[in-house]
C-alpha positions, 0 to 999 in steps of 0.5 A: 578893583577892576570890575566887567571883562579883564584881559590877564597876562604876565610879561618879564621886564629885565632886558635881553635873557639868553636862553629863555623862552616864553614864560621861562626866566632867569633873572627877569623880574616877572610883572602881572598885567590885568586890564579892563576891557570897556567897550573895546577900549583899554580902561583902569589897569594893574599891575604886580611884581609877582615871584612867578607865574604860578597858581598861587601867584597869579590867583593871588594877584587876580583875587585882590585886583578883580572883583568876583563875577568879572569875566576874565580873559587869559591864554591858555597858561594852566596856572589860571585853570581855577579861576572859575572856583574863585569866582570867575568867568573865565574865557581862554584863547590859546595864543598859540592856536591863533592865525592872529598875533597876540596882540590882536586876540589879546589887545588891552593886556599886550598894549599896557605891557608894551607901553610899560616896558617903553616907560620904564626904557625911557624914565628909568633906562630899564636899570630898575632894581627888583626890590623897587619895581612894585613902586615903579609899578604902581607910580605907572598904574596911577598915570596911566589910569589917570591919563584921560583926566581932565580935572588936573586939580582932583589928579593932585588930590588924589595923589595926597590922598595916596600920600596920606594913607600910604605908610612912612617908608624908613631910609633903610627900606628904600635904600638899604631893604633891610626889610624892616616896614615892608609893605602888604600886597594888598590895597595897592594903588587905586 
């Protein structure tokens, strides 16, 4: 779990949408992004395809992916209001109040979306299916947390360590999403 001061937004992934603005969307999928803040510098991340940007949605997410006591950074969106009753500290800039642009009163968080939707331009053309996003997800968070490794051998222990503990995932799932082994929301990528 991400621990000391997390930056948390949301940001959309899907291409271009006509008409919408800022959190508004119609067909994008909606990604949450907590970030740790070290010293300045981005540390471990992640991430979560989330239905919306509702309390419930984000509140959830923040729950299982930031330990209690961690301050925790937002804009001024209402849906993080309770934060404090879940444990919390919680520090709010108001984007939208700023002189500066976003991301520079929110560094960390708009850095990982942006390199998050170039990653996904570039892998995956931007054409991923929202029933697979969470995977593209987590297969980000686990290099991208891992980026400045410098033991290569424990990088692949790691990822057979995942590969041991992650559940089978049936043809039907992955290509079909008939629903059937779906998985749990938490425990994630680590």
């Amino acid at each position: 779990m991400l621990s000391g001061t997390v930056e948390t937004d949301e940001t959309d992934v899907g291409g271009e949408e006509a008409g919408a603005r800022g959190r508004q969307t119609v067909g994008k999928a909606i990604v949450a992004v907590a970030v740790e803040m070290k010293r300045g510098h981005v540390g471990r991340v992640r991430l979560w395809h989330v239905p919306d940007v509702s309390a419930d949605s984000l509140l959830v997410f923040l729950t299982d992916t930031v330990v209690a006591g961690s301050r925790i950074h937002t804009a001024g969106w209402t849906s993080y209001q309770d934060l404090a009753r879940h444990g919390f500290r919680h520090t709010i800039t108001v984007l939208s109040a700023q002189p500066e642009p976003a991301h520079v009163a929110m560094p960390g968080v708009h850095r990982v979306a942006s390199l998050l939707k170039r990653w996904l331009l570039e892998v995956e053309q931007g054409g991923v299916a929202p029933a697979h996003l969470q995977a593209y997800l987590e297969e980000f968070t686990f290099r991208f947390n891992r980026r400045t490794s410098r033991a290569r051998g424990l990088l692949f222990r790691r990822l057979l360590e995942q590969a041991v503990v992650t559940q089978p995932h049936p043809w039907e799932t992955i290509v079909k999403n008939t629903g059937r082994g779906k998985r749990k929301r938490r425990g994630g990528v680590k």
